[in-house]
OpenMM code with the backbone's topology and positions (N, CA, C; nanometers):
from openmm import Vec3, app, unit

residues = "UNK UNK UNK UNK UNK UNK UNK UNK UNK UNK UNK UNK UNK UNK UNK UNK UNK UNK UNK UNK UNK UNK UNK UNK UNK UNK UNK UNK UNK UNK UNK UNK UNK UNK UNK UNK UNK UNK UNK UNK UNK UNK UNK UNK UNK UNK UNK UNK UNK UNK UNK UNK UNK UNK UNK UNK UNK UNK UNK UNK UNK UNK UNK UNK UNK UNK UNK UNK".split()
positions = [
    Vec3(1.5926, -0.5752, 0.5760),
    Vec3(1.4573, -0.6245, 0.5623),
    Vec3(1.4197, -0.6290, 0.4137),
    Vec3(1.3664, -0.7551, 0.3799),
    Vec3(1.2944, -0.7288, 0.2458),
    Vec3(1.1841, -0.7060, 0.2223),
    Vec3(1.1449, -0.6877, 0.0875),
    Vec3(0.9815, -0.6240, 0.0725),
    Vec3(0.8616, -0.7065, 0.1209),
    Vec3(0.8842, -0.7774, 0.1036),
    Vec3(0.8046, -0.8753, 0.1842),
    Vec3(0.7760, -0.8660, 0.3485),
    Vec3(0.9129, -0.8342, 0.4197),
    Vec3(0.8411, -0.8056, 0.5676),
    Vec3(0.8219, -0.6635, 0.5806),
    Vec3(0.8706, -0.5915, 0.4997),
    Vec3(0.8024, -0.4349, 0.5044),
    Vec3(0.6637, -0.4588, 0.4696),
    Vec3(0.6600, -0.5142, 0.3972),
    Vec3(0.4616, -0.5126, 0.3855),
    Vec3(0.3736, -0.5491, 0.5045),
    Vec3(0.4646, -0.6908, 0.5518),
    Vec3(0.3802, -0.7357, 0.6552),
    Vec3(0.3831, -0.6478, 0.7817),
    Vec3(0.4927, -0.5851, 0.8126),
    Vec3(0.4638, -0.4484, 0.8896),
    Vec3(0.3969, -0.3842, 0.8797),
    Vec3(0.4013, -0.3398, 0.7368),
    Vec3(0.2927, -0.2181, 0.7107),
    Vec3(0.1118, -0.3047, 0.7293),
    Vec3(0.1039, -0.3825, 0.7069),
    Vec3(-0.0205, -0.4546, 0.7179),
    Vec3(-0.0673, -0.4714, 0.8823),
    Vec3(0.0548, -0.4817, 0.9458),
    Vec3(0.0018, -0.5220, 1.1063),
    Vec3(0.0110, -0.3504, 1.1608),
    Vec3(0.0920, -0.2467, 1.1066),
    Vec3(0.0871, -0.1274, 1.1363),
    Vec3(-0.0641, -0.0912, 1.0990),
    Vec3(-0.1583, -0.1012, 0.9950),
    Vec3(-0.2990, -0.0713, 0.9473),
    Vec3(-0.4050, -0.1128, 1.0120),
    Vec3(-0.3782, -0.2512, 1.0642),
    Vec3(-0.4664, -0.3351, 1.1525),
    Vec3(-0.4863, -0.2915, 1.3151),
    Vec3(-0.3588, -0.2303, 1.3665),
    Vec3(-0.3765, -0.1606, 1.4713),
    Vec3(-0.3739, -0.0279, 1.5160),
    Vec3(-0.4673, -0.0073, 1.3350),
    Vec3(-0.4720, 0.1500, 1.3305),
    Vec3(-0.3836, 0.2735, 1.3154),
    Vec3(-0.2567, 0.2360, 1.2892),
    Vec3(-0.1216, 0.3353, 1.2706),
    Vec3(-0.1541, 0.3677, 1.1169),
    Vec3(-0.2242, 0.4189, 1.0267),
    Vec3(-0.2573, 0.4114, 0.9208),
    Vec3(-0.1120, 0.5582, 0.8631),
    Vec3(-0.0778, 0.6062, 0.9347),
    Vec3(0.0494, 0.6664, 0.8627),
    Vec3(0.1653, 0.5911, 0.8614),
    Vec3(0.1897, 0.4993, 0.9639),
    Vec3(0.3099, 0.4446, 0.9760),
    Vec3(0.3243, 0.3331, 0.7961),
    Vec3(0.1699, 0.2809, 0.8636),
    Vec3(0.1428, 0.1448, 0.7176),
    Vec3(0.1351, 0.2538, 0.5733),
    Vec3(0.1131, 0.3348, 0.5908),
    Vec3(0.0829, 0.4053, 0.4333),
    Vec3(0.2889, 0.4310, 0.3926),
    Vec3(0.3780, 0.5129, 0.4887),
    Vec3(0.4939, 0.5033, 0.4477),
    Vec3(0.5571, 0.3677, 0.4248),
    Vec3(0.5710, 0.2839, 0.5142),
    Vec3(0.6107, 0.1664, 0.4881),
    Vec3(0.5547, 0.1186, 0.2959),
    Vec3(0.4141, 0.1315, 0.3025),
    Vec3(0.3505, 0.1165, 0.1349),
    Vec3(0.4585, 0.1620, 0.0575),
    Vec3(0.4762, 0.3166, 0.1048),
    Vec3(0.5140, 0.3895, -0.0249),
    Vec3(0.6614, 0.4031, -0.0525),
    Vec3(0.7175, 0.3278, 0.0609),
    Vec3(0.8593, 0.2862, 0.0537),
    Vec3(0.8827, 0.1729, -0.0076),
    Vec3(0.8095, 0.0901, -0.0571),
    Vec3(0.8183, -0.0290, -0.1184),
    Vec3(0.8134, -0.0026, -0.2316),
    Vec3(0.7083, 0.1114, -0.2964),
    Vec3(0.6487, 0.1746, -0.4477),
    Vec3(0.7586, 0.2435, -0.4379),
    Vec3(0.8332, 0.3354, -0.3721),
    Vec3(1.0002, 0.3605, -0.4243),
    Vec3(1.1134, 0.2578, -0.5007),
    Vec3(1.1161, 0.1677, -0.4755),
    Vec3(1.1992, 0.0910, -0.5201),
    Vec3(1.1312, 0.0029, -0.6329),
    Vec3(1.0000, -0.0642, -0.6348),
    Vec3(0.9126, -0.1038, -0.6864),
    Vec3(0.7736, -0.0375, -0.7344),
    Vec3(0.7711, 0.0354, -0.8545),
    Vec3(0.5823, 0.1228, -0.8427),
    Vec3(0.5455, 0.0477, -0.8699),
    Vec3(0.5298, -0.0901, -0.9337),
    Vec3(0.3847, -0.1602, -0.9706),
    Vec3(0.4561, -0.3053, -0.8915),
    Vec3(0.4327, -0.3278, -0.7488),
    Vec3(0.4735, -0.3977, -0.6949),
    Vec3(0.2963, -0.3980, -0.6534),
    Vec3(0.2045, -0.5351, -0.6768),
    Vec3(0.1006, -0.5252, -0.6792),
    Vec3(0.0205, -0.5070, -0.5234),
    Vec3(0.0663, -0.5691, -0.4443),
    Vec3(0.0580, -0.6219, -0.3278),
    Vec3(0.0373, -0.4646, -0.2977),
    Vec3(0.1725, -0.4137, -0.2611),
    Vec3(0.1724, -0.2355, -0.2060),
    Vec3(0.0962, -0.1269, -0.2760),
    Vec3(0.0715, -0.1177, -0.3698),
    Vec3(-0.0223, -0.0902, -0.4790),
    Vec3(-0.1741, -0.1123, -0.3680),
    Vec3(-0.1918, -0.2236, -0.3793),
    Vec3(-0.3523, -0.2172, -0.3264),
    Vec3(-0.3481, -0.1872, -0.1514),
    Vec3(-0.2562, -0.2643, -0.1369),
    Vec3(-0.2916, -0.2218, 0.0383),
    Vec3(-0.2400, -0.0509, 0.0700),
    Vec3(-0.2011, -0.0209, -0.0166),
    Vec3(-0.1496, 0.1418, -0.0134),
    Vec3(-0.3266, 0.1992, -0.0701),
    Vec3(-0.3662, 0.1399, -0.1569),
    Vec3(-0.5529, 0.1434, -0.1555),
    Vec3(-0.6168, 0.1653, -0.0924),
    Vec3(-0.5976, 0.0647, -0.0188),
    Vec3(-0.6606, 0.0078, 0.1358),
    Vec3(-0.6947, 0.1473, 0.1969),
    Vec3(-0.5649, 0.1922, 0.2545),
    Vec3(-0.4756, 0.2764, 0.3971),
    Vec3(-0.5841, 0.4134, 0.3312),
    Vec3(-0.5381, 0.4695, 0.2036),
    Vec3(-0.6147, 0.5793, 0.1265),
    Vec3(-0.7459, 0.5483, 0.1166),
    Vec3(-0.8202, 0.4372, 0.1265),
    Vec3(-0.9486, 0.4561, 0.1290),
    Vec3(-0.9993, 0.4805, 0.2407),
    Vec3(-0.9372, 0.4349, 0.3349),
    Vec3(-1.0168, 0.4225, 0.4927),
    Vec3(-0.9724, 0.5385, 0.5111),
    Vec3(-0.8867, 0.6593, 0.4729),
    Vec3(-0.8837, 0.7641, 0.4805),
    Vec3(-0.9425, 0.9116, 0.4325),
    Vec3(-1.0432, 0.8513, 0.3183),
    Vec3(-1.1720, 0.8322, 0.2818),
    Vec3(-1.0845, 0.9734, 0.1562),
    Vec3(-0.9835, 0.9100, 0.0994),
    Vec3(-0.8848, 0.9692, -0.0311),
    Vec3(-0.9004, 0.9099, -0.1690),
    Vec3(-1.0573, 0.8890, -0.1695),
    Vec3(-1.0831, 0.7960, -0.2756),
    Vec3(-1.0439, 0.7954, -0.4249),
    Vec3(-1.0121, 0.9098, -0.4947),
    Vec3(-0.9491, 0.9439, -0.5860),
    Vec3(-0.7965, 0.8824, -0.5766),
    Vec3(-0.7010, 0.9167, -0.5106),
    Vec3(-0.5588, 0.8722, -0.5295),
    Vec3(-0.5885, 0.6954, -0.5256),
    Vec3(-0.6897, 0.6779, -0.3786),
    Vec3(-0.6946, 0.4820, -0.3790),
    Vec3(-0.7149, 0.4134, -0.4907),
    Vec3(-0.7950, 0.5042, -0.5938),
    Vec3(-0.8156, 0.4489, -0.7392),
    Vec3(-0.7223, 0.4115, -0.7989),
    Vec3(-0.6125, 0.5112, -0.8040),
    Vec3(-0.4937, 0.5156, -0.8799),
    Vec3(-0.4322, 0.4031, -0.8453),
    Vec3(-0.3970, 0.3651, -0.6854),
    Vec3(-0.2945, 0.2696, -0.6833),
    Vec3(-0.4235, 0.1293, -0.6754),
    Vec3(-0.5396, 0.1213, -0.6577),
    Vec3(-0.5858, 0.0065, -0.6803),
    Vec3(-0.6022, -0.0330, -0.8876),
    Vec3(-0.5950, 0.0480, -0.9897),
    Vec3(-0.5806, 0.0293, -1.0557),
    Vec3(-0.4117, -0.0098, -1.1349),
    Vec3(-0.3286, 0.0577, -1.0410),
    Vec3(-0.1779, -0.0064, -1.0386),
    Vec3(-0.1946, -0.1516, -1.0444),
    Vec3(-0.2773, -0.1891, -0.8744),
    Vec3(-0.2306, -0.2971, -0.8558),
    Vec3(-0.2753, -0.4111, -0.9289),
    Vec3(-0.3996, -0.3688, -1.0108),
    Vec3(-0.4985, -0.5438, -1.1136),
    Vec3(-0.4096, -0.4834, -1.2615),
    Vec3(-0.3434, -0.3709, -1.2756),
    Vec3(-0.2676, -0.3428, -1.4073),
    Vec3(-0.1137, -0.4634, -1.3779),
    Vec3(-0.0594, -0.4383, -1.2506),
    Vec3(0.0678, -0.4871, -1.2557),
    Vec3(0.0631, -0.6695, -1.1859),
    Vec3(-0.0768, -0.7451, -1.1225),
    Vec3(-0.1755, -0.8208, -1.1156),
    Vec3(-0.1891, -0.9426, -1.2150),
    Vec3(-0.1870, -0.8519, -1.3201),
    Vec3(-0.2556, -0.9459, -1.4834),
    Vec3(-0.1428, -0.9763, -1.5649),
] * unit.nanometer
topology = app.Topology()
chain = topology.addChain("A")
for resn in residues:
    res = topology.addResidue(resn, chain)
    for name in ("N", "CA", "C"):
        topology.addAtom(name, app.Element.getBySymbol(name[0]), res)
């Protein structure tokens, strides 16, 4: 699988509420890639609705750093 359908997993894993499954899938992508922008923010996402607002900063500022 490439990074690309790991994301989209992890995106349809978030949407039907598996918010651990979609956060590893994220952070398996930021293993191989850390400023891979896409995983960066939706790894945001997963940490905000988990109401982890400090770390979501971090990777939403990854993602408009690696973005631009």
């Amino acid at each position: 699988m490439n990074i690309v359908q790991i994301l989209q997993q992890a995106i349809c894993h978030y949407k039907v509420g598996e918010f651990q499954e979609a956060e590893s899938l994220c952070r398996g992508i930021l293993t191989e890639d850390p400023f891979h922008p896409d995983a960066n923010h939706n790894l945001g996402i997963i940490l905000k609705q988990g109401r982890q607002l400090e770390p979501a900063l971090v990777f939403f500022k990854t993602a408009l750093e690696a973005a631009a």
